[in-house]
C-alpha positions in Angstrom: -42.9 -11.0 -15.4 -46.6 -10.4 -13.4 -48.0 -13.6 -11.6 -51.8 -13.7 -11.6 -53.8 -16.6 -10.0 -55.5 -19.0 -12.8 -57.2 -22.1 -11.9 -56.3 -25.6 -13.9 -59.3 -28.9 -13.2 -60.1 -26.4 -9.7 -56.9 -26.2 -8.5 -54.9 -22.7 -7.9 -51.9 -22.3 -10.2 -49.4 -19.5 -10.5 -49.1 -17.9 -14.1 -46.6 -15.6 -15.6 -47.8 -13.1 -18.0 -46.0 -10.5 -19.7 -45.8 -7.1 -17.7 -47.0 -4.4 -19.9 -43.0 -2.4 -21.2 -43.5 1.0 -19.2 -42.2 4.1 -21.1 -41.0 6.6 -19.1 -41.3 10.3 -20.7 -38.8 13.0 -19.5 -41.0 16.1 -20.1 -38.9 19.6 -20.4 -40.6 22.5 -19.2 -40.7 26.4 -17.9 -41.4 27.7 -14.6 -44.7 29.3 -15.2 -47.8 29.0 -13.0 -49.9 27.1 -15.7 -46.9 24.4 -16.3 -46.6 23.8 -13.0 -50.8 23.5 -12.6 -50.2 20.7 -15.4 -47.5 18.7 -13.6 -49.9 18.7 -10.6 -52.6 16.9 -12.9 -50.0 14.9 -14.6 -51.9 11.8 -12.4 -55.0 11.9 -14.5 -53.2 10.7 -17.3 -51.1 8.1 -15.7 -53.7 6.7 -14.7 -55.3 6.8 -18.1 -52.3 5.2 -19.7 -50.3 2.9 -16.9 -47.8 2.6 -18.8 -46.3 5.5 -19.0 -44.6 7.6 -16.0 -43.5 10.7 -16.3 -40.6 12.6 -15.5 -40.5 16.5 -15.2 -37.4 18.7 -15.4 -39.1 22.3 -14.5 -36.6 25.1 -15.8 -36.6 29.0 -15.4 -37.1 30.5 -18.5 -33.8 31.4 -20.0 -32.8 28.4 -18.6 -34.8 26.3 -20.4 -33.8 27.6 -23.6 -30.5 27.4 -23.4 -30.9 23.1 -22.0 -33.4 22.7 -25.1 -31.9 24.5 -27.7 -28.2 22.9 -26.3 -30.2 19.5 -26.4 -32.0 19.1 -29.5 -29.1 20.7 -32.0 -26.7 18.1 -30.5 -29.2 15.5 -31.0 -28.4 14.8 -27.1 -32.0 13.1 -26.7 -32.2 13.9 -22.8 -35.9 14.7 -23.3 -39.2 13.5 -24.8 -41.1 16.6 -24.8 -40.3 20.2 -25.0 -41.6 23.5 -24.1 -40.7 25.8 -26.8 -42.0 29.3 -27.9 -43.1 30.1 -31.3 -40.2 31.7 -32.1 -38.5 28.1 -32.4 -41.0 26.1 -34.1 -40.9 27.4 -37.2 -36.9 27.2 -37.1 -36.8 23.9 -35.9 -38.5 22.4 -37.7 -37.4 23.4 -41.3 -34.1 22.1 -39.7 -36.1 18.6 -39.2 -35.6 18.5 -35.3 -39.3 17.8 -34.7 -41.4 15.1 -35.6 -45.1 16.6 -37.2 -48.0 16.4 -34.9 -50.6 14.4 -37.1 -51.6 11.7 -34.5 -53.5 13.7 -31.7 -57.1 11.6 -31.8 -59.8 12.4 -34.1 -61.4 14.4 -30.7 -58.3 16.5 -30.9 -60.0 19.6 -33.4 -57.1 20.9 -34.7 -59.9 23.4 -36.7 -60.1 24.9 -32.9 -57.2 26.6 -32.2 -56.9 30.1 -32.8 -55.5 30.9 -36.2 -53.0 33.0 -35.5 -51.7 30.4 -32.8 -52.0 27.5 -35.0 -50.1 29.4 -37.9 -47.3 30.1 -35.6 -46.5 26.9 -35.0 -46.7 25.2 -38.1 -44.9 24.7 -41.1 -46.1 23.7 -44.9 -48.9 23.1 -43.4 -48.4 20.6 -40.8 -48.5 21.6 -37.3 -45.4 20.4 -35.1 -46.0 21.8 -31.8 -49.7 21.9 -30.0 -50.2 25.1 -28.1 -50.1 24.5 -24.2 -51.3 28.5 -24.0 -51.3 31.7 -26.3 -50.9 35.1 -25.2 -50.2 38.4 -26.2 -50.0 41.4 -23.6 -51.6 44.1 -22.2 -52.1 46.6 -19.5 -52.8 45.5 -15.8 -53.7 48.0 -13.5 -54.8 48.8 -9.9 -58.4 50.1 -9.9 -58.4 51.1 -6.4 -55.0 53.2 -6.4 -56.0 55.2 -10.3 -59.8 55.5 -8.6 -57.8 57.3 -5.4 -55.9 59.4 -7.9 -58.8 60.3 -10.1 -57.7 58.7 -13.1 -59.3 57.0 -15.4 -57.6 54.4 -17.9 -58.6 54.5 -21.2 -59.4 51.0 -23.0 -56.4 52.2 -25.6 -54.2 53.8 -23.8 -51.1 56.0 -24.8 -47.7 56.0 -23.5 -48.0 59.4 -22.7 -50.8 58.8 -20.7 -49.0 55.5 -19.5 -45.9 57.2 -18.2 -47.7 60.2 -16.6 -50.0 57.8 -14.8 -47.1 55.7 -13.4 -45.1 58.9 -12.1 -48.4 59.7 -10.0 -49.3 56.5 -8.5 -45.5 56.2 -7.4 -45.8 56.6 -3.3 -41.7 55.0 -3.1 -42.4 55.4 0.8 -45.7 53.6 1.1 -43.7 50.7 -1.3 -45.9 51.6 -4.1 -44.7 51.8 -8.0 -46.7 53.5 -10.7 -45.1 50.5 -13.2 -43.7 47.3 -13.3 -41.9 46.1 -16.3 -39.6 43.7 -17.4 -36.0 44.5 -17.1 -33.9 41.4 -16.4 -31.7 40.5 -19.3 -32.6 37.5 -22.1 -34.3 37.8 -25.4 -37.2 36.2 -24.5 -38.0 38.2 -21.2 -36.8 42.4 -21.3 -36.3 42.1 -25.1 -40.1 40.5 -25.8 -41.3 43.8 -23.5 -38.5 46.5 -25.3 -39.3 44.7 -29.1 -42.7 45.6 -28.4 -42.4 48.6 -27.0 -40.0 49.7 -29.8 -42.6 48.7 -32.7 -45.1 50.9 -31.2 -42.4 54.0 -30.8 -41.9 53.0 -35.0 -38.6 51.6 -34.6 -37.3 47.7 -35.8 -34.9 45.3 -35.4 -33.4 45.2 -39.2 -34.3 47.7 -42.1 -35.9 45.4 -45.1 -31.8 44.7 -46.1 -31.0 43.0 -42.8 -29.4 46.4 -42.1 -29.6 46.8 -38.0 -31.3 49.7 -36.2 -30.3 50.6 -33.1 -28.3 53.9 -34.3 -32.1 55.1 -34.9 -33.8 58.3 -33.6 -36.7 55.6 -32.6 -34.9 53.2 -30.8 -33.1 55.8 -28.4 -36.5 57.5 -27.6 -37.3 53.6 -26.6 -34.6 53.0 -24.8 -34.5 56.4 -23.3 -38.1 56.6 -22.4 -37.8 53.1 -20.8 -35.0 54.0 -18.7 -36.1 56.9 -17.2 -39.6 56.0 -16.4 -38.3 53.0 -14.7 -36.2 55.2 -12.8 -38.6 57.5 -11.5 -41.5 55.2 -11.3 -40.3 51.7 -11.0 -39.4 49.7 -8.2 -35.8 49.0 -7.1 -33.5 46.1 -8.7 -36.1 46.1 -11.5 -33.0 45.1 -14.0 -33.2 41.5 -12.1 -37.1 41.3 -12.7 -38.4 39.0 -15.2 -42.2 38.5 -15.6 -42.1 35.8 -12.2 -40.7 38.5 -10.2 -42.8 41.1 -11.4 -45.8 39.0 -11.1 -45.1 38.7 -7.2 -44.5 42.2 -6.8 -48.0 43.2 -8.3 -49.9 40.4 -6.5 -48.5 42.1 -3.4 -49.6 45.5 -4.3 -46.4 46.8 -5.1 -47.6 47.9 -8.5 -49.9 50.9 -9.8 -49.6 49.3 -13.5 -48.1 46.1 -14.8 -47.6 45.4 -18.7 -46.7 41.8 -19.4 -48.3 39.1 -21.0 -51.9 38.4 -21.1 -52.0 35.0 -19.3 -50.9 36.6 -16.0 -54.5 38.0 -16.1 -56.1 34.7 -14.4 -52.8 34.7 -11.3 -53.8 38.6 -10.7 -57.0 38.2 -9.9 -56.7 34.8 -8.3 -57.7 35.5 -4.5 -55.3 32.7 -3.4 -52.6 34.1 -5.4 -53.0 38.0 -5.7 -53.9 40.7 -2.1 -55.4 43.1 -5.0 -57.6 40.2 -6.6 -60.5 42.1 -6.9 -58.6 45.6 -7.3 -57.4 44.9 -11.2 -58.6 46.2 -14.3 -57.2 45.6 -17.9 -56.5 47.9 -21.1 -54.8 47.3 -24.2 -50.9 47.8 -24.1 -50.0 51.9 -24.8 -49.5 53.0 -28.8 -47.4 56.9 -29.7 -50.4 56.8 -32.1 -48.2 55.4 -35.3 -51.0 51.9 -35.7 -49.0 49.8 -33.8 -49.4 49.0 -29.2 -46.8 47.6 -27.6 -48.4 44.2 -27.9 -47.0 40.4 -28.3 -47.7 37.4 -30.0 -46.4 34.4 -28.0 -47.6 30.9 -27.2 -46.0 28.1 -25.1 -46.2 24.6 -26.9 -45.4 21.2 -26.7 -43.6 19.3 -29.2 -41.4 16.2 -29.8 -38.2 16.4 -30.6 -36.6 14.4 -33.7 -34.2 12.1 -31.7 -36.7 10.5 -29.0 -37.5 7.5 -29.2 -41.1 7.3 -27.8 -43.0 9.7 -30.0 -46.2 7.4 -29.5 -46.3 8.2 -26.1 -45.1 11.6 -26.3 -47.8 12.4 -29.0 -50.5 11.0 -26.4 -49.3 13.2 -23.7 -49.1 16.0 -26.2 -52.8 15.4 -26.9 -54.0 15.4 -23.4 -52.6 18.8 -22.1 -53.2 20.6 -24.8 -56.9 19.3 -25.3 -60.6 21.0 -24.7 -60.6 17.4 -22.1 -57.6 19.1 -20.3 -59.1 22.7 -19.9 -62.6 21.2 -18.4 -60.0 19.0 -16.0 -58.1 22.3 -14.9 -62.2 24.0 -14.7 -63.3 21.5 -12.5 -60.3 21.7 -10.0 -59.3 25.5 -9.8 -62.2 26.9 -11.4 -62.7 28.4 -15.2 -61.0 31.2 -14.9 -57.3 29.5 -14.7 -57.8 27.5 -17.6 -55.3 27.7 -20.0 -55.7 30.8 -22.3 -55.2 32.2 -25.8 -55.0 28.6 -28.0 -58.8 27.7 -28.7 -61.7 29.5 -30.1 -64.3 27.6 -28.0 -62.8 28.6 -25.1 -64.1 32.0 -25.9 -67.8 31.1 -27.0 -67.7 29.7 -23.9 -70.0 31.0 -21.7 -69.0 29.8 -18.3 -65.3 31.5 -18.9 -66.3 33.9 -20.3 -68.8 35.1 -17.2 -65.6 34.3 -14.3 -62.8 35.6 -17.2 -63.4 39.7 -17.3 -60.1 39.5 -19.2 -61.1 37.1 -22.0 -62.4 39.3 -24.6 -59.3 41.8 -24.2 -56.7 38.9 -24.3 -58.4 37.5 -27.7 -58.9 41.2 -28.9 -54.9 41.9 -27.8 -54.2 38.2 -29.7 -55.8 39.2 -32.7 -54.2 42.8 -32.7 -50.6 41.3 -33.0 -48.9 40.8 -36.4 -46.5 38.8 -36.9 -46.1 39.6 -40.7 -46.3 42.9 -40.4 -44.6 43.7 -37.1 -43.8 47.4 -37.4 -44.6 50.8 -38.5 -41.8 50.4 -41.7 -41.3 47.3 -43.5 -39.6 44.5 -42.5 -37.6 41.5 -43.6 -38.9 39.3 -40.6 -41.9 37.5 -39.2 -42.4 37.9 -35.4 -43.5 40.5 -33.2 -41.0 40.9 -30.4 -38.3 38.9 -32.3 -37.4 38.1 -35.6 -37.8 34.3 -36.8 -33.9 33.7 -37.9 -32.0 31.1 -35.9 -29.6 33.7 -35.0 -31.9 36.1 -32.9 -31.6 34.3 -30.1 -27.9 34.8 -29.5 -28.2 38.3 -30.8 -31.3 39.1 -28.9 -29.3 37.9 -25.5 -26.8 40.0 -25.7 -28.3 43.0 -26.8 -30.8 42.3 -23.6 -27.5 42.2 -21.7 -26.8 46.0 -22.8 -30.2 47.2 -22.2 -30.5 45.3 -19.1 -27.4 47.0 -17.7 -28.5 50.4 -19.1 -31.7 50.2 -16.6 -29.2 49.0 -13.6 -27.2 52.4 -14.8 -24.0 50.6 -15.6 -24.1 51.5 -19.0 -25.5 54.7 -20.5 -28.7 54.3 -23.2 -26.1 56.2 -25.5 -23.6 53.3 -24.8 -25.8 50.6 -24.5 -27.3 51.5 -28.1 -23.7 51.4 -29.7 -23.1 48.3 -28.1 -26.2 46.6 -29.2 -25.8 48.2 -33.1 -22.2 46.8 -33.4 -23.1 43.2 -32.1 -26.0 42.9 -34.1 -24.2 44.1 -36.9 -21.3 41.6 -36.5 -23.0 38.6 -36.3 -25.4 39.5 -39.2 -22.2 39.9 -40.7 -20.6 36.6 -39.6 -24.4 35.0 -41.0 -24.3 36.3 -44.2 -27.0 38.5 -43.9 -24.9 41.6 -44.5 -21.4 42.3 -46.1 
């Protein structure tokens, strides 16, 4: 009970009014710059709506996957909101473990999001988790060190070009690499680069009978390609780097070239977060000339998870980070061009971002390039880009990440690492049905 003062014939009485039932929401998230920008902001909407409090359980990426996925199939009800990928929305929720998003405030403008966003993370046609940001990827790069070299990037560039560029720009005494790429194990961190990269060398995961295709001329030129121009242009340990760690190395001018996912763009040329700030240009990511670059579709959304029990409060916070509101918030504190990215159209009609952003119209045009339903040079069984959308990629995609991951730390030969990955994809496609 509250006590406020009333007053009864002019004298002062105590009276005891009903305190208003606080919810507290226990918010899951991932280590990312942009979550932890929210979770510094998270005040302005307490103090919207006093009577909720909030409660943040900040994860490294693989992490977090494993807590959520653990979480929500075992009904465990730990948390109120989640941070999934748009591999798991679609999954998820034709297995019923998240509630549909259709109270988010007539302001909300569902209309927009970016339609290839908003059609990854819905289902028959109702959206159940609101894109926090989108992203594909692309090629970062150090103006200064390719102007020094006399090279010039092109806006499309090829691999061949790529890898040639990286083996100049490498000075391993100086403590400069020609490339930094992803190469710490998880399906989500060196397999979303490797997928990628594959699609654009023409290989796939599964032929169109769920047959898998790592015992494929295409895949071993990936692999092969991969591990060698990591070798000989990469920096050390780069089979514990995820895009965090690589991230740090390029804002410390450790990297010539940097191909990760488009939302980085903003950190990178951040003065307060990158020494090359105002040394980085951008280019699509690298294609063999078969149609397809090495290119992403990803987003990181918010959504509500069947079991909890305060989906009215959820749904509110759900609506306020992932609103236009939320972006002019994050504008007027650190500036338009850290925003969130990739999940509305407005945000790239907008002229204010788009004059601080020199990255905008290349993350949209890299966004718009990915194809979910058409992944790959051959024909595919699967939707997704750098994995396929069947509940038992993420298991396979781990430990197949696990070979490659060991391949690049030269434990494993790419010969070795290739059977390994072929046999334990084929097993548990096998063990799913998928295959006899």
């Amino acid at each position: 009970m509250k006590h406020v003062l009333g007053a009864v014939c002019g004298a002062s009485v105590l009276l005891a009014v009903p305190a208003m039932a606080e919810t507290t929401l226990t918010i899951a998230t991932v280590n990312n710059g942009d979550m932890i920008r929210m979770q510094g902001l998270t005040g302005e909407f307490t103090k919207k709506n006093p009577d909720i409090t909030v409660k943040w359980v900040t994860l490294e990426e693989n992490v977090l996957r494993q807590r959520v996925t653990t979480d929500i199939a075992t009904k465990g009800g730990q948390f109120d909101v989640l941070t999934i990928g748009t591999y798991e929305v679609p999954i998820w929720a034709k297995k019923g473990w998240l509630v549909p998003l259709a109270n988010l405030g007539a302001d909300y403008d569902v209309a927009d999001l970016l339609p290839k966003i908003k059609d990854a993370v819905s289902a028959d046609g109702k959206l159940y988790a609101a894109p926090f940001y989108g992203e594909s990827s692309m090629v970062m790069y150090r103006t200064d060190l390719f102007e020094k070299a006399g090279l010039k990037m092109p806006e499309k560039p090829s691999w061949d070009f790529v890898i040639d560029a990286a083996k100049k720009l490498t000075d391993k005494s100086a403590g400069t690499y020609g490339i930094c790429l992803r190469g710490k194990a998880g399906w989500g961190e060196n397999m979303a680069f490797l997928s990628a990269m594959a699609n654009s060398y023409g290989a796939r995961w599964f032929d169109e009978n769920w047959q898998p295709q790592f015992n494929t001329p295409e895949w071993k030129t990936t692999l092969t390609t991969y591990v060698s121009l990591m070798k000989e242009a990469g920096p050390p340990g780069a089979s514990s780097n995820g895009f965090n760690e690589n991230l740090a190395l390029f804002n410390a001018g450790k990297c010539a070239m940097w191909i990760d996912a488009t939302v980085a763009a903003s950190f990178v040329t951040n003065p307060k977060d990158s020494k090359v700030a105002d040394k980085v240009g951008f280019a699509l990511a690298p294609n063999t000339g078969l149609g397809k670059n090495a290119n992403w579709l990803w987003a990181w959304n918010l959504a509500i998870p069947a079991g909890s029990k305060k989906t009215e409060a959820a749904e509110k916070f759900i609506a306020w980070a992932t609103s236009k509101d939320y972006t002019k918030l994050v504008a007027s504190k650190e500036g338009w061009a850290n925003v969130p990215p990739g999940t509305r159209t407005s945000l790239y009609q907008n002229d204010e971002y788009l004059k601080v952003a020199p990255f905008a119209k290349l993350t949209l045009a890299s966004i718009d390039a990915a194809d979910p339903n058409k992944p790959t040079v051959k024909p595919v069984p699967y939707v997704g880009v750098q994995y396929a959308a069947i509940p038992e990629f993420q298991g396979i995609g781990t430990q197949v990440g696990q070979q490659f991951s060991a391949a690049l730390a030269g434990s494993t030969t790419v010969d070795a690492a290739l059977t390994a990955a072929q046999s334990a994809t084929e097993r548990e496609m096998k063990r799913a049905g998928y295959i006899k």
